[in-house]
C-alpha angles and dihedrals in degrees: 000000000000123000140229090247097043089054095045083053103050086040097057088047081065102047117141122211087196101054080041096060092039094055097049084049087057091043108279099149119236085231089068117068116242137187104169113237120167121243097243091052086054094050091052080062101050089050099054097036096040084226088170093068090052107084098168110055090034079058082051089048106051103044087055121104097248118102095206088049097048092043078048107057085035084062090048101037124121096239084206096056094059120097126213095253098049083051092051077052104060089040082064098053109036089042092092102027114078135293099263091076099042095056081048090059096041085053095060098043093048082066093061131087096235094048099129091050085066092050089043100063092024090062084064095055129119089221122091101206087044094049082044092052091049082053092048090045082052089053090050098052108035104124088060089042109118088192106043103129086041075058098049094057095053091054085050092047103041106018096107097045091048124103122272105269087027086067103045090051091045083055101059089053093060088050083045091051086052104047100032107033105055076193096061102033102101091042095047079047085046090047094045093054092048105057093042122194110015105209122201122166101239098190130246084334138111089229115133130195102249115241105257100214103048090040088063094044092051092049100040089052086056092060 
């Protein structure tokens, strides 16, 4: 079974200067390692390695300082062997870093059954990238969410006085709400167009937040 070590290792060999430079354009901190592997390339590695199976060394990896090993072991963790408390850690951790590792981290709580409890209590928080990744958890989850439309109407009403990453993950709720709740289309269309042009800065990058509204009538029209 491979080791930490012996990952960390074959991971450094295929570092990229040019997905480097690419990722602390898009926020990765100059205090956090990179290497700059692409996501399917680490998940090449979780396949042969099985890595999923393997709790203890994807917990090593992500409480490590490099951004490519902790993305690594988020995208390998068992989401039901976590407790709550591991889980409060890494928040922690991640709340100040970039946006790569706390989707990462949504991603894993929004497999788990207690998923919402975690929104719930991040939406509150004094940290942007925290109160981003509840949103993202709502999103997630937004066929088992008994308040989605109560939801809705907070993102109407504070969305534009909400923090940067808060507000791009807000936005794609209320996209969520119009694609994926039939309820809730023509008031996620009516939110949208009430709040008008959502602007994040989105680093040294050409991202750009998509438009709620014509993002829900494109892929509505698509159904």
């Amino acid at each position: 079974m491979i080791t930490f070590d012996q990952l960390d290792a074959e991971l450094s060999a295929l570092q990229n200067p040019n997905t480097i430079k690419i990722f602390r354009n898009h926020g990765c901190p100059e205090t956090l390692e990179l290497y700059g592997l692409k996501i399917g390339d680490l998940k090449k590695i979780i396949r042969r390695e099985k890595l999923n199976t393997n709790h203890e060394l994807t917990v090593q990896l992500i409480e490590s300082s490099n951004s490519d090993l902790i993305y690594l072991g988020l995208l390998a963790v068992d989401p039901k062997k976590l407790d709550v408390a591991q889980i409060e850690k890494w928040n922690v951790a991640f709340r100040e870093t970039w946006t790569m590792l706390t989707f990462g981290l949504a991603s894993v709580v929004s497999k788990r059954d207690d998923a919402l409890t975690f929104a719930r209590k991040w939406i509150k928080s004094d940290y942007d990238l925290t109160k981003s990744m509840g949103w993202q958890i709502f999103t997630d989850c937004i066929n088992e969410l008994p308040e989605a439309e109560e939801l809705l109407e907070i993102a109407k009403e504070t969305l534009q006085s909400e923090t940067n990453r808060t507000r791009y993950s807000m936005n794609g709720y209320i996209i969520a709400c119009g694609i994926y709740k039939d309820e809730l289309y023509k008031k996620a269309l009516d939110a949208a167009k009430a709040i008008g042009k959502v602007h994040v800065d989105l680093g040294k990058t050409a991202c750009k937040v998509p438009d709620a509204h014509s993002y829900i009538e494109k892929a509505r029209n698509q159904k």
